[in-house]
N, C-alpha and C positions, 0 to 999 in steps of 0.2 A: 562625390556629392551629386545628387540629383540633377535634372536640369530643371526640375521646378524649383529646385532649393535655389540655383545658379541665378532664376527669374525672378524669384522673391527678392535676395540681396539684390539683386540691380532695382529694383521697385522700392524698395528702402533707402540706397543710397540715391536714386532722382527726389525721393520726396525729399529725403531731409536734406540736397542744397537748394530746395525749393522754401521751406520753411526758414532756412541759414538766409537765404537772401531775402526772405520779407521781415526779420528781424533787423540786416542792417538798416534796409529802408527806415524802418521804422524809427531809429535813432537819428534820425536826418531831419526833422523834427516832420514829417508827414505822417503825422499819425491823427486818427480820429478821437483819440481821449485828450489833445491838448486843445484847448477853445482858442487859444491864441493863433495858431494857426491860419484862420478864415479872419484875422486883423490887416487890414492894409498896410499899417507901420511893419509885420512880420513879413510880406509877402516882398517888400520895398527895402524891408532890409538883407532881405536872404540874394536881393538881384543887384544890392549894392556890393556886398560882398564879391560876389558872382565877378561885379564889374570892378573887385576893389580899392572901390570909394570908402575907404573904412569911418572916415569922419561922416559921411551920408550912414552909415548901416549904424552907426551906434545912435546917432541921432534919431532914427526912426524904430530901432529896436526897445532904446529907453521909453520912446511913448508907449513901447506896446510893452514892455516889461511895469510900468507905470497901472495900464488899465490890469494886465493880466500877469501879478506878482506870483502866482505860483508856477509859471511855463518853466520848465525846466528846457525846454528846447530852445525859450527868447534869450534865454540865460548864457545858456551854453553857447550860442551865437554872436552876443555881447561882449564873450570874454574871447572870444576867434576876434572878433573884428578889435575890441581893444590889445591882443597880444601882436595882431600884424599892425596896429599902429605904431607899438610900440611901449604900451602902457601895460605893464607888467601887474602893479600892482589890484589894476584897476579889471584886468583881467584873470588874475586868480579869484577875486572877490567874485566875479560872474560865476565862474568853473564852479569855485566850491557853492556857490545859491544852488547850482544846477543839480548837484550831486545829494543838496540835500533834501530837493522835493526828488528826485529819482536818484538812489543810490547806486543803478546799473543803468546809468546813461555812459552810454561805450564812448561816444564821440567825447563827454567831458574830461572823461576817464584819458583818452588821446591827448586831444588838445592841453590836459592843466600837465599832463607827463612833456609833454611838448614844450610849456612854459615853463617848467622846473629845468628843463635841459637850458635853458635860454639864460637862466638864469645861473647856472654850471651847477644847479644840483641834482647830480645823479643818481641819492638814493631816495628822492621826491621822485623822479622819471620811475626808477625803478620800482618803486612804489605802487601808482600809477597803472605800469607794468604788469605786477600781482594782480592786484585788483580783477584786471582785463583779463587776465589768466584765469580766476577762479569765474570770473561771466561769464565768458566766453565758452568754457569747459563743455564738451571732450573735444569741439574742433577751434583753434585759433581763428576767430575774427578777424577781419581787414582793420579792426582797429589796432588789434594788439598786433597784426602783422607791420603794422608801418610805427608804432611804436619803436618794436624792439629793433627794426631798421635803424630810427634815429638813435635809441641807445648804442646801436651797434657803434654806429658812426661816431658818434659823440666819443667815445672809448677809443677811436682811433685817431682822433684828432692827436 
């Protein structure tokens, strides 16, 4: 092979983990298409979590899920801070909101595989799992990498 061909492939593989990394960001809910985002109740609950205070981030997430019912991001954030409280069902009801205004929100995708393990169903995680597999598609995600971690573990228990 060339040494321009050898320069090309490296310029190819920089860009695309540079593209691969503003896609997760993006699932993080910082992105410019969610309005929700620039809400105080979002920004307070994303630093409750942060600090988790999960009774403070849902508290402040429902108001801003309230003004802005299609965030897919307040969603998915809702159902994180209800599954580390503890509220199982009250956090798949978030996961699945999230997944159905954005059907390739990676993090929901995680998180509700995550709540199905919690809940000892493995072929919901694995589920989950697929999912992430076909979005994620041709390089696995950090979401579907700590996924199939937890599945792994979960198998081994």
């Amino acid at each position: 092979m060339s040494r321009l061909a050898h320069k090309l492939i490296h310029v190819i593989a920089a860009l695309s983990l540079c593209l691969s990394g503003s896609v997760v960001l993006a699932n993080l809910g910082d992105t410019d298409e969610d309005p929700a985002i620039d809400d105080p109740g979002f920004s307070q609950g994303r630093a409750a979590i942060e600090a988790e205070e999960w009774a403070k981030a849902i508290d402040e997430l429902k108001r801003t899920a309230d003004l802005y019912p299609d965030s897919a991001d307040t969603h998915n954030f809702l159902g994180y801070a209800y599954r580390k409280a503890g509220n199982l069902d009250a956090a798949f009801q978030h996961y699945q909101r999230a997944l159905e205004i954005d059907p390739s929100h990676k993090h929901a995708h995680e998180y509700l595989g995550e709540a199905y393990l919690m809940k000892n169903d493995l072929a919901g995680a694995e589920q989950q799992l697929a999912e992430l597999a076909k979005i994620c598609t041709p390089i696995p995600c950090e979401e579907y990498k700590e996924l199939k971690k937890a599945v792994e573990a979960f198998k081994t228990q």
